[in-house]
KOLVEXVEX-255041 format. One record per residue (C-alpha): x negated, y, z. Coordinates in nm, 2 decimals, decimal comma. Each point is the difference from the previous one (the first is absolute). Last residue first. Layout:
N
<<X; Y; Z>>,
...
//
This chain:
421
<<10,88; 5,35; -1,20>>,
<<-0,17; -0,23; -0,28>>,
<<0,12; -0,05; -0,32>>,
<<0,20; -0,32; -0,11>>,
<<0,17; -0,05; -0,35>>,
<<0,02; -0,30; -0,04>>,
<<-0,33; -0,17; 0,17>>,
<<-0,30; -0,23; -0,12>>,
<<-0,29; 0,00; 0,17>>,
<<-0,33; -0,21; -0,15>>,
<<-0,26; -0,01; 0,30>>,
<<-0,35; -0,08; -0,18>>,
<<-0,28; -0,27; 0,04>>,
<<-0,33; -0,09; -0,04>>,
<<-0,11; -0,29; -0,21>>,
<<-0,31; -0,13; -0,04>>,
<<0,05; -0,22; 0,32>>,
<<0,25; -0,17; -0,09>>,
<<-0,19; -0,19; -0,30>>,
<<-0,26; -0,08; 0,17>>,
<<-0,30; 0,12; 0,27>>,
<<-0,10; -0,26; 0,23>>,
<<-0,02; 0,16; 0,38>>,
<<0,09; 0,33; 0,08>>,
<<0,21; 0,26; -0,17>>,
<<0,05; 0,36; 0,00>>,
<<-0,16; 0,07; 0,24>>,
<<-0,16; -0,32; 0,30>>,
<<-0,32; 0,00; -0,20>>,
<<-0,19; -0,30; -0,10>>,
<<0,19; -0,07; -0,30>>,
<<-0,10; -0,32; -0,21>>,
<<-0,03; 0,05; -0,38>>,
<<0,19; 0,04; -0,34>>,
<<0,17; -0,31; 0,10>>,
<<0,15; -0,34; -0,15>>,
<<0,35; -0,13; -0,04>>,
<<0,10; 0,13; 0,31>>,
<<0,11; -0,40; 0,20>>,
<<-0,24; 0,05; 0,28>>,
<<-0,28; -0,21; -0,20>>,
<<0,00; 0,19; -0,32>>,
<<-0,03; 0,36; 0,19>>,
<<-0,28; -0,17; 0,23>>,
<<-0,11; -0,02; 0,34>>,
<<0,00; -0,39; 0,01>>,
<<-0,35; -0,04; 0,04>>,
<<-0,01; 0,14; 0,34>>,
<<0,06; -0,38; 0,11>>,
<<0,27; -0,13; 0,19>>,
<<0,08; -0,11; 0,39>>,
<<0,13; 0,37; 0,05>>,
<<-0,05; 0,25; -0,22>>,
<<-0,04; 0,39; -0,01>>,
<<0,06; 0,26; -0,29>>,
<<-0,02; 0,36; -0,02>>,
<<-0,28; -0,01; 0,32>>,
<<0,09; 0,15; 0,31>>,
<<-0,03; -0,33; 0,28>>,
<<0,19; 0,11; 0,27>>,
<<0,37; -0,16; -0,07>>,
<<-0,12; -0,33; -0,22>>,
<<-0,29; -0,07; 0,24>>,
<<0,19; 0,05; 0,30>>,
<<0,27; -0,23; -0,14>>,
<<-0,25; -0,27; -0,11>>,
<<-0,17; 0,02; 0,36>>,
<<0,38; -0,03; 0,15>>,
<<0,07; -0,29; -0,23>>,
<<-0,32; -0,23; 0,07>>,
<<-0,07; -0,21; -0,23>>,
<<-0,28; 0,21; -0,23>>,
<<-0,17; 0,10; -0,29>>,
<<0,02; 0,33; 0,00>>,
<<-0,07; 0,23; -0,35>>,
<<-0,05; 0,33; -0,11>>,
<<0,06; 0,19; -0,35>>,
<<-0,01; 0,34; -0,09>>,
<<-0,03; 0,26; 0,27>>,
<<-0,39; 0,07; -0,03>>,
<<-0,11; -0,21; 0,28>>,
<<-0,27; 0,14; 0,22>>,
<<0,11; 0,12; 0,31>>,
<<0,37; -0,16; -0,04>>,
<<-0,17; -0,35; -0,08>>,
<<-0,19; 0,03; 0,32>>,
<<0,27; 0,11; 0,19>>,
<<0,26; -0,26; -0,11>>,
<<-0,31; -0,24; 0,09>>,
<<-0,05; 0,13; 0,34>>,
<<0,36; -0,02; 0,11>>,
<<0,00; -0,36; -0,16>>,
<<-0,27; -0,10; 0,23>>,
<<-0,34; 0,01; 0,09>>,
<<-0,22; 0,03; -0,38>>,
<<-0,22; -0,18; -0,17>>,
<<-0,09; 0,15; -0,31>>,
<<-0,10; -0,13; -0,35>>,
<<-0,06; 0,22; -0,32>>,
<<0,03; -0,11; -0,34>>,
<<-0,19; -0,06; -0,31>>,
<<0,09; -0,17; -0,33>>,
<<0,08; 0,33; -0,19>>,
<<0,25; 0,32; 0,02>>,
<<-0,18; 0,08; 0,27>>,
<<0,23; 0,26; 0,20>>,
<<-0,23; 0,12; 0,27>>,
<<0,13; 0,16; 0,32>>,
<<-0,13; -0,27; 0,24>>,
<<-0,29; -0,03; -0,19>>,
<<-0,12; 0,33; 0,06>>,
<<-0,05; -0,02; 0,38>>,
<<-0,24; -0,34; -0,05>>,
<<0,05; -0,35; -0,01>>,
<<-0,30; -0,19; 0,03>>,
<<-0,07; -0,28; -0,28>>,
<<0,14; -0,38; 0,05>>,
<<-0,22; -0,23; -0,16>>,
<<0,14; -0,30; 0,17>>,
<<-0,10; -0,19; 0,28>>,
<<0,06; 0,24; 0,28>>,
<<0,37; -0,01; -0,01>>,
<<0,13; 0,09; 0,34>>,
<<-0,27; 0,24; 0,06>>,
<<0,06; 0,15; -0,34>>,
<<0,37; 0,06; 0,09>>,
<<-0,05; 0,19; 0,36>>,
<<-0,28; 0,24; -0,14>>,
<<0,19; 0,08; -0,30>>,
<<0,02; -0,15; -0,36>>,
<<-0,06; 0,10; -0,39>>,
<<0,05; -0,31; -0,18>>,
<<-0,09; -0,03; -0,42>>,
<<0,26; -0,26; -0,11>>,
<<-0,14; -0,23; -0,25>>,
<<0,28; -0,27; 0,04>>,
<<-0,23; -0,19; 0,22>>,
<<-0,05; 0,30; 0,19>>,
<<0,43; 0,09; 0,06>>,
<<0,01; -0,40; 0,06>>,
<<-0,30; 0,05; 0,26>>,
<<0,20; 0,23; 0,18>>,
<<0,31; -0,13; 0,05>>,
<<-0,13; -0,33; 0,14>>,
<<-0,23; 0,18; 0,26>>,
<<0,22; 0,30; 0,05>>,
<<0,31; -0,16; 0,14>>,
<<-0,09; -0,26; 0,25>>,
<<-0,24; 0,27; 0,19>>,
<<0,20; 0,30; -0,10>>,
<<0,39; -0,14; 0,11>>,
<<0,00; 0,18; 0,38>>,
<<-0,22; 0,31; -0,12>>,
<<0,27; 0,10; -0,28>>,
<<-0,13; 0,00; -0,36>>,
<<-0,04; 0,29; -0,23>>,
<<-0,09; -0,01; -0,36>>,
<<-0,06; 0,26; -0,22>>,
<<0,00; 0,05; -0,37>>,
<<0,32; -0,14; -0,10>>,
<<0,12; 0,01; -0,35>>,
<<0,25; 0,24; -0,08>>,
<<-0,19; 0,26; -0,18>>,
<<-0,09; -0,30; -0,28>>,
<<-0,37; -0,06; -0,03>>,
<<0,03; -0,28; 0,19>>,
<<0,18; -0,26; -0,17>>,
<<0,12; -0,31; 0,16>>,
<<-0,33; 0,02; 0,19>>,
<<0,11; 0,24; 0,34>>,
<<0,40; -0,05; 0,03>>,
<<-0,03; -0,33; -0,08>>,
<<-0,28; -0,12; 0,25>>,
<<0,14; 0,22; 0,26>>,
<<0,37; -0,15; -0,01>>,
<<-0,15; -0,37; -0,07>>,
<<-0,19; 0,04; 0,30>>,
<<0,27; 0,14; 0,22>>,
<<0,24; -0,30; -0,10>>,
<<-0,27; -0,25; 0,14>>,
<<-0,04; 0,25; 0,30>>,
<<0,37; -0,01; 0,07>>,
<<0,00; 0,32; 0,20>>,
<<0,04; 0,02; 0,38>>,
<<-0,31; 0,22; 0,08>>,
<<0,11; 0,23; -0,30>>,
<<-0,21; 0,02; -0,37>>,
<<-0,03; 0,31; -0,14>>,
<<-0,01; 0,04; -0,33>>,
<<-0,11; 0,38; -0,15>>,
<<0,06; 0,19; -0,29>>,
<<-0,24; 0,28; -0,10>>,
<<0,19; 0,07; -0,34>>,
<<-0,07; 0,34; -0,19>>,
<<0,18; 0,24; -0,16>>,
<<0,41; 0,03; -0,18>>,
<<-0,02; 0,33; 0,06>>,
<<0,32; 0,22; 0,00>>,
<<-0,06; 0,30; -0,16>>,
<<0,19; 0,34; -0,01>>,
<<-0,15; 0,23; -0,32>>,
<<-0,26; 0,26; 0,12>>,
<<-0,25; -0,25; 0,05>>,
<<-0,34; 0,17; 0,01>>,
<<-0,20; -0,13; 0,35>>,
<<0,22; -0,30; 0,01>>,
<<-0,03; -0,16; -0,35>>,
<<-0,38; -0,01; 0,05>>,
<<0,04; -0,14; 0,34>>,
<<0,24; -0,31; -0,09>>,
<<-0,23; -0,07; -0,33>>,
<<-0,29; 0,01; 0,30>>,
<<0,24; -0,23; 0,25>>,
<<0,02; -0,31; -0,31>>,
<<0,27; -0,01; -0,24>>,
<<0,38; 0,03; -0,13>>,
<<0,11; 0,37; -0,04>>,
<<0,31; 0,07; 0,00>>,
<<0,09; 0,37; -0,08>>,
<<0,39; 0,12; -0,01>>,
<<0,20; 0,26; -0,23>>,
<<-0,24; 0,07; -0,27>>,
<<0,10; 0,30; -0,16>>,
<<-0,02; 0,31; 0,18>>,
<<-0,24; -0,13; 0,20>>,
<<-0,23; -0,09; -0,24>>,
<<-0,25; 0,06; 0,27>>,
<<-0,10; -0,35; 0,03>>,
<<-0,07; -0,11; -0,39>>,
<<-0,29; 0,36; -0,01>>,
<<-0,17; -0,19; 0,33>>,
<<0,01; -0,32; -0,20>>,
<<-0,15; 0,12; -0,30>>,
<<-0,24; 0,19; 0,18>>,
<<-0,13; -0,32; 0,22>>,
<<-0,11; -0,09; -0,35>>,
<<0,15; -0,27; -0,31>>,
<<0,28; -0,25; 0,09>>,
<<0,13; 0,01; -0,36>>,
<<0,34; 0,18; 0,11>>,
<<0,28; -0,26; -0,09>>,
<<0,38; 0,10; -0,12>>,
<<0,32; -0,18; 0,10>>,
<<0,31; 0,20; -0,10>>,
<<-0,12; 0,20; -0,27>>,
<<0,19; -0,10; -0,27>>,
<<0,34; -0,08; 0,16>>,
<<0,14; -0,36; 0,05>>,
<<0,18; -0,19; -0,28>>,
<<-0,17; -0,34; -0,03>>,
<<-0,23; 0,10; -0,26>>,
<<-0,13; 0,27; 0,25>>,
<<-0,03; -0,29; 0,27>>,
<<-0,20; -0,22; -0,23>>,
<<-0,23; 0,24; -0,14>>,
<<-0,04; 0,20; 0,34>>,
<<-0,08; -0,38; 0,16>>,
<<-0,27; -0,08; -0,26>>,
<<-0,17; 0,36; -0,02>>,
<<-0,02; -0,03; 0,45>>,
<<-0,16; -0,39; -0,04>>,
<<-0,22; 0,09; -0,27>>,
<<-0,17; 0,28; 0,21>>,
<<0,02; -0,13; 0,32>>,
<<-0,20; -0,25; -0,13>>,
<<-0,26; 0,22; -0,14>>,
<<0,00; 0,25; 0,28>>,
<<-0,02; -0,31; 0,32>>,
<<-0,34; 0,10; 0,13>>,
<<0,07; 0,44; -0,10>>,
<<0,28; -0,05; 0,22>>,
<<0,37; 0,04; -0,07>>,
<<0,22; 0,34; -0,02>>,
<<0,38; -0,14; -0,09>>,
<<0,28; 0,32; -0,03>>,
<<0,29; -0,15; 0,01>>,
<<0,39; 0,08; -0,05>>,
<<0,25; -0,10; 0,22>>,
<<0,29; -0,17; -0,04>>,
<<0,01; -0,30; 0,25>>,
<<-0,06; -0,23; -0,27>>,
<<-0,27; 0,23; -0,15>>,
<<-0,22; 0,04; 0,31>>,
<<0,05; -0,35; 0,10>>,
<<-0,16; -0,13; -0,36>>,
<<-0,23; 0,26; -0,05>>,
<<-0,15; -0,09; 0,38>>,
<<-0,06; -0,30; -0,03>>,
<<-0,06; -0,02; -0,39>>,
<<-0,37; 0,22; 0,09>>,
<<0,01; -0,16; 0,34>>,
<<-0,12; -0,32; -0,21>>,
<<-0,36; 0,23; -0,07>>,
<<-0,07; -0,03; 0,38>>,
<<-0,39; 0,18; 0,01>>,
<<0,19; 0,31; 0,15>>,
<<0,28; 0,18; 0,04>>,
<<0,16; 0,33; -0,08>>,
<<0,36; 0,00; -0,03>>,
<<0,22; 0,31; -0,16>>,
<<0,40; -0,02; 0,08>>,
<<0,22; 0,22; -0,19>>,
<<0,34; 0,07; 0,06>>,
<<0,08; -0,15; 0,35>>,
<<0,27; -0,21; -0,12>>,
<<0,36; -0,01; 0,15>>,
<<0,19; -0,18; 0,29>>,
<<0,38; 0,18; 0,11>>,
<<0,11; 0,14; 0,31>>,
<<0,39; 0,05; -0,06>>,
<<0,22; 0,27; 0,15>>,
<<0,34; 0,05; -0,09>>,
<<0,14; 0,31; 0,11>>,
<<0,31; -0,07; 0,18>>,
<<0,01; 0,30; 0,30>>,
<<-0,08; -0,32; 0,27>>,
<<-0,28; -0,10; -0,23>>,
<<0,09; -0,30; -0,23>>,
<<-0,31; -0,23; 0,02>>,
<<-0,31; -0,17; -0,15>>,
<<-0,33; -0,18; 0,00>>,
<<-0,31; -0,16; -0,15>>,
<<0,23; -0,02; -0,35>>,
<<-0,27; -0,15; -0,26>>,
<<-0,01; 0,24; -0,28>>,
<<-0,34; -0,10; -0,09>>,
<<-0,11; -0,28; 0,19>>,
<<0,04; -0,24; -0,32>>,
<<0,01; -0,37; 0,18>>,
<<-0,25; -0,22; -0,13>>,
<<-0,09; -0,23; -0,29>>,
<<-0,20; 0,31; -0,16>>,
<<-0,20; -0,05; 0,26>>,
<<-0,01; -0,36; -0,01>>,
<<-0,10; 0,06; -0,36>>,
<<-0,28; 0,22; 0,03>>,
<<-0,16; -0,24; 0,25>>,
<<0,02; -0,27; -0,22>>,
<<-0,22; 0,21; -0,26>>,
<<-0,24; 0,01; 0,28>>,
<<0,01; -0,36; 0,06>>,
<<-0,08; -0,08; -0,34>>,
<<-0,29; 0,33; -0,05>>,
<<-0,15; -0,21; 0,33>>,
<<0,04; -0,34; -0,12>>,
<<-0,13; 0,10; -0,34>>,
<<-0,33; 0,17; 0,17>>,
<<-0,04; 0,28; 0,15>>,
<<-0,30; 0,12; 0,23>>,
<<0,02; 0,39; 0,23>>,
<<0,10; -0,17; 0,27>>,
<<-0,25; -0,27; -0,03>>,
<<-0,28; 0,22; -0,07>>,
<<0,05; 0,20; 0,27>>,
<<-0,03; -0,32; 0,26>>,
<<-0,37; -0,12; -0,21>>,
<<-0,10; 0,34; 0,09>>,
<<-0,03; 0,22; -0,31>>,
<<-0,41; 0,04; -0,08>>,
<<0,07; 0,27; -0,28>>,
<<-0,11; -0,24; -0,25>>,
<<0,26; -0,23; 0,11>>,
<<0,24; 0,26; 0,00>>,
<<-0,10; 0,04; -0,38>>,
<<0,07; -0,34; -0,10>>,
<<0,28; -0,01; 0,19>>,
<<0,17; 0,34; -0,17>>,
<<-0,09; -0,14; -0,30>>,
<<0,19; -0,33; 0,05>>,
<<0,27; 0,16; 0,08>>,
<<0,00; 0,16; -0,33>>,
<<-0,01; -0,30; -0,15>>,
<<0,27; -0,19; 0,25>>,
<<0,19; 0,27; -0,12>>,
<<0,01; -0,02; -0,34>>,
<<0,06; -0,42; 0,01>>,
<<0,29; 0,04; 0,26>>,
<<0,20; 0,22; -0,28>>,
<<0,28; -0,22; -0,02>>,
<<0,00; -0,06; 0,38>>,
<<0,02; 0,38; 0,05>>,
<<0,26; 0,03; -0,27>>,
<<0,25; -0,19; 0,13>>,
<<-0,03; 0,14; 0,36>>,
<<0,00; 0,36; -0,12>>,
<<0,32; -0,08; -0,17>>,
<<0,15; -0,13; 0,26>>,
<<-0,05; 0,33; 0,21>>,
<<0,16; 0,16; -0,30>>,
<<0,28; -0,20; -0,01>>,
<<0,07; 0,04; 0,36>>,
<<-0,03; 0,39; -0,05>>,
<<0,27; 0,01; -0,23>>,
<<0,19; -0,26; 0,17>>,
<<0,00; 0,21; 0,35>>,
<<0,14; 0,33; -0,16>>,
<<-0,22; 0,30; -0,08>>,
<<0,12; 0,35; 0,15>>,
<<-0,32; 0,01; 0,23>>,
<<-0,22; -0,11; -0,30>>,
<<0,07; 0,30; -0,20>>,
<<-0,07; 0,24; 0,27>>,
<<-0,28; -0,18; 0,05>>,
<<-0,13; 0,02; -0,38>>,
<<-0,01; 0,40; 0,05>>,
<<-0,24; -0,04; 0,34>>,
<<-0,24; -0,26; -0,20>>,
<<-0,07; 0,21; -0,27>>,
<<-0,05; 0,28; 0,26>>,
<<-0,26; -0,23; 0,20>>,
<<-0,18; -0,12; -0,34>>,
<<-0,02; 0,42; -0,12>>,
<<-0,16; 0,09; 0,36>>,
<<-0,23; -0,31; 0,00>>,
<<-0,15; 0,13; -0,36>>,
<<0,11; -0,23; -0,32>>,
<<-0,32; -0,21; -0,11>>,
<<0,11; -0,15; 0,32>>,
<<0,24; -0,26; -0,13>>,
<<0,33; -0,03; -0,07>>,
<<0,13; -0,28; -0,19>>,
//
C-alpha cells in the first residue's frame, strides 16, 4: 500500500495515473474488489482490533471524551458491519456510464449526458477509523481514486485498515495506487494534500469547524465539507407529545457523538408546560447535561437545569448535552434553527400540515424531517450504501454523499460528418 514514506505530491500523482485506469474499469472488476476488502477485513479482525486497541489506549491518555472514544472504538460488530457496508456497496447500481440524459438535435448530432468519476477524491476526517473502508469503498466503485489523510487519534487503525483494503482491491484487479493513506502527521501535511491541484480533483474533509478553517484558508483544490452537525427538534403546539419524546430522546442518546444527533431542542409556548417536564427529566435520567432559557427553567425548576448562554445555541456537542429553548411559534423556530443551524439536519415534530409545510419550505438545512428523528441522515439509511460524509453546501452536492455524487459528468456527441455553419 501507499503510505506517506512517499511525499503527498508523489501519493496524489500515483493516485491521478490509477484513475485513469479506474474510469475505464467495468462494474465486476470493481465489485470483486469491493468484496474482497470485505473478506479480508473480517479475516484480519484480530490485527485491527490490536491496533485499535492502541489508538484507545492512547486516547484515553489524551483525556478523549467518553463520545470520541466511541467513534473512534471497533470491536467485531463494528469491523462486521463495516465489511457489510462494503458489500451493499458493491451490491449497488455502477453510476458510471449511467445515461442522465439524451437527444437527437434538430441537425442529428446525438447528444448524450453521461455519469463519470471525479478522478481522485482525497478525505480528511477525524477520530472515525470505519470512514477509512467508507470512503475506499465508494471512491473505487464509482471510479475514483483516493487519497485517505486520517487523524493522528485513529493512525494505527487507519493504518491496518487502508494496507488491508489496497491488498485486497489490488489482488482483485484495480490499479496500484488507487487508494493511498497520508499518516495524519502536521497541519503541513494537510496544507501541502490541498494544493495538489493539479492532481487531486475534489477535497472532503469530514470534521469539526477548525479542520473546516484550516482547509479554508489554503485550499486550492474545490472542497465540499462534510462539517459539523447542530441539528435541532422542534416540537409544534399540536405535536403528539408522547411521539415528540421518543423523537428527542433518540435523536439526542442513540449516539451523540455522530454530526447528526440533535443538539438543540425547541418547544412551542402552547405544549412547554406538559412537554418539558416529562421530556426533560428522561434526557437527565439518561445523563443528559441541559442547557435551558429563561422560559424553560421556570417551567422545570426541579432539575439541575444550567443557564443557557449565546454560545450554546451555536454549539455542536458531540456529547450528552443539549440546549433547550422555548420558543412562540413555528415562524420563530424556522428562525431560530436558520440563525444558528448549520444546514444539516432539522426536525418538527408535528400535526399540523401547514406548520410541517412551512417547516419543510423555510427551514435551509440539507435534510429536514417531519414526525422522525435526525438520526436517519445517513448514506446506509437512504438506501447509498454508506457515505464519505454529509454535505452542508448547496454545490455540487448536498445532503449524504454516495456513489452519485462522486461522479461528474460529460456531454458525449456523436455526429456524421457535421461542422458548424
Amino acid at each position: 500500500m501507499s503510505t506517506a514514506t512517499q511525499t503527498v505530491s508523489d501519493l496524489c500523482a500515483a493516485a491521478k495515473r490509477a484513475s485513469r485506469v479506474l474510469a475505464t474499469l467495468g462494474a465486476d472488476v470493481k465489485n470483486r474488489a469491493l468484496e474482497g476488502i470485505a473478506d479480508a477485513l473480517v479475516q484480519r479482525t484480530a490485527e485491527i482490533l490490536e491496533a485499535n486497541g492502541r489508538d484507545l489506549q492512547a486516547g484515553r491518555e489524551a483525556g478523549l471524551s467518553p463520545a470520541l472514544l466511541d467513534r473512534l472504538a471497533l470491536d467485531p460488530r463494528r469491523i462486521e458491519a463495516i465489511a457489510d457496508g462494503a458489500r451493499r456497496i458493491a451490491a449497488l447500481p455502477d453510476p458510471v456510464g449511467e445515461v442522465i440524459d439524451g437527444s437527437r438535435l434538430p441537425n442529428g448530432l446525438d447528444v448524450r449526458k453521461v455519469r463519470v468519476p471525479l478522478g481522485v477524491v482525497a478525505v480528511v476526517y477525524e477520530a472515525r477509523p470505519n470512514v477509512t473502508i467508507d470512503a475506499a469503498a465508494l471512491c473505487l466503485k464509482s471510479g475514483n481514486a483516493i487519497v485517505l489523510r486520517g487523524s493522528r487519534s485513529a493512525a494505527h487503525s487507519n493504518a491496518v485498515l487502508a494496507a488491508i483494503a489496497a491488498e485486497a482491491a489490488t489482488a482483485a484487479g484495480l490499479p496500484a495506487g488507487a487508494l493511498a493513506l497520508i499518516g495524519g502527521g502536521d497541519r503541513e501535511e494537510l496544507r501541502e494534500l490541498a494544493t495538489q491541484s493539479g492532481t487531486v480533483d475534489l477535497i472532503i474533509p469530514r470534521g469539526g469547524e477548525g479542520l473546516k478553517a484550516a482547509l479554508k484558508g489554503v485550499a486550492t483544490v474545490p472542497v465540499i465539507f462534510a462539517a459539523s452537525g447542530n441539528c435541532h427538534v422542534y416540537v409544534d403546539r399540536s405535536a403528539d407529545l408522547a411521539m415528540a419524546q421518543d423523537i428527542v430522546i433518540n435523536a439526542k442518546v442513540q449516539r451523540p457523538g455522530v454530526c447528526n444527533a440533535a443538539e438543540t431542542l425547541l418547544v412551542h409556548r402552547d405544549v412547554a408546560p406538559a412537554f418539558l417536564p416529562r421530556a426533560l427529566h428522561a434526557l437527565h435520567d439518561a445523563g443528559v447535561t441541559l442547557h435551558a432559557d429563561d422560559r424553560a427553567r421556570a417551567i422545570v425548576s426541579d432539575l439541575p437545569l444550567r443557564v443557557a448562554v449565546a454560545e450554546d445555541w451555536d454549539t455542536e456537542y458531540l456529547a450528552l448535552e443539549m440546549a433547550v429553548a422555548v420558543v412562540d411559534d413555528v415562524d420563530a423556530a424556522i428562525s431560530h434553527v436558520n440563525r444558528h443551524g448549520s444546514g444539516h439536519s432539522e426536525a418538527i415534530v408535528t400535526s399540523d400540515t401547514a406548520a410541517a409545510r412551512a417547516f419543510e419550505l423555510e427551514v435551509d438545512a440539507a435534510c429536514v424531517y417531519v414526525n422522525a428523528s435526525t438520526r436517519f441522515t445517513d448514506g446506509g439509511e437512504f438506501g447509498m450504501g454508506a457515505e464519505i460524509g454529509n454535505s452542508t453546501q448547496k454545490v455540487h452536492v448536498r445532503g449524504p454523499i454516495g456513489l452519485r455524487e462522486l461522479c461528474t459528468f460529460k456531454y458525449l456527441v456523436e455526429g456524421a460528418g457535421h461542422i458548424r455553419a
